[in-house]
N, C-alpha and C positions, 0 to 999 in steps of 0.2 A: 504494500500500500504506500502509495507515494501523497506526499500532503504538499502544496505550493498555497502561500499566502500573498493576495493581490489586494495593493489599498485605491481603492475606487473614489471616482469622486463621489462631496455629499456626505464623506463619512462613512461610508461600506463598506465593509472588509469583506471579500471575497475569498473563501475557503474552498480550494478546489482539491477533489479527491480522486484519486486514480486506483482501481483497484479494485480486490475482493476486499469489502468490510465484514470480516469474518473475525473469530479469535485472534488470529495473528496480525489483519489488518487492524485493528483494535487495540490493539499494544500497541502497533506501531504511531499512531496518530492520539491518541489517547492526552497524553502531556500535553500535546502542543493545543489542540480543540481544549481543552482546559482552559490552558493559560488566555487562547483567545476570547475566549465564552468569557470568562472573568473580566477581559479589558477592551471588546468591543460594545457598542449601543448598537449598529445595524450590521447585522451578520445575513449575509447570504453565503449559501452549503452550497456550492455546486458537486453534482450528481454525476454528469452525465457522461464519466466515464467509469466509474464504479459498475463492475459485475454482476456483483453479490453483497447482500447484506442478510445479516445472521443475526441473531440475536445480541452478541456484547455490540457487533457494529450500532446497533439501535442504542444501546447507552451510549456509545459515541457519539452519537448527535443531539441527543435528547438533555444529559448531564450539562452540554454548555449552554445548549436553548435554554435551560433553566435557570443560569446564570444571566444569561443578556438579559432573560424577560426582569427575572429578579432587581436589576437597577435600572428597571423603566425601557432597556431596549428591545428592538425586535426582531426575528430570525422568520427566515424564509430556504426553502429547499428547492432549487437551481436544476429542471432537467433531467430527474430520473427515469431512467430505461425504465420498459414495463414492470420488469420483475419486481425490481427494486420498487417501485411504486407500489407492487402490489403487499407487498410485504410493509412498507410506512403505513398504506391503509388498513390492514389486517391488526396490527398494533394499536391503530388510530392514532399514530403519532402527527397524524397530517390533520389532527385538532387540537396539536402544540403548534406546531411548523407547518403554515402553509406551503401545498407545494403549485409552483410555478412552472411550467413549460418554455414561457417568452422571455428574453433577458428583461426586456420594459416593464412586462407586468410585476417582476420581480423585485425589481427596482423601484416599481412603482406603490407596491406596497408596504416596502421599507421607509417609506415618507411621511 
């Protein structure tokens, strides 16, 4: 799992993730989504090269979504493949993290 951090205008930090978010992808990214979730206000997830998401990968995004919401900021999810979608809605984590398809709407919600 590869993690790249992009600072957007507007104040949005864009978290892009590459990979399986499985156990091991989840260790890998774990610290650093922490540390972000703790020190962003408008966090976008981007998805849309992500595989696989397993269950610890769902604490990986949900742990810092609860951090952003926590000091009044807000998180959105960037572009997830079918699977991976189907698995955010299955959890219902996509009634923490809205998830977005268009980069504008995504962006757009972050405002």
């Amino acid at each position: 799992m590869q993690i790249a951090i992009e600072e957007m205008g507007g104040g949005v930090t864009r978290v892009i993730l590459d990979g399986r978010l499985d156990i091991e992808g989840a260790a890998a990214v774990d610290l650093k989504m922490n540390v972000i979730g703790g020190s962003s206000q408008l966090l976008l997830v981007d998805l849309q090269k992500v595989t696989f998401l397993g269950s610890m990968g769902l604490r990986s995004l949900v742990v810092p979504a609860q951090a952003v919401r926590r000091h009044g900021g807000k998180v959105v999810v960037f572009g997830p493949v079918p699977m991976v979608e189907e698995v955010l809605k299955a959890a219902n984590i996509d009634t923490l993290i809205p998830i977005h398809h268009e980069l504008s709407s995504a962006l757009a919600a972050l405002q």
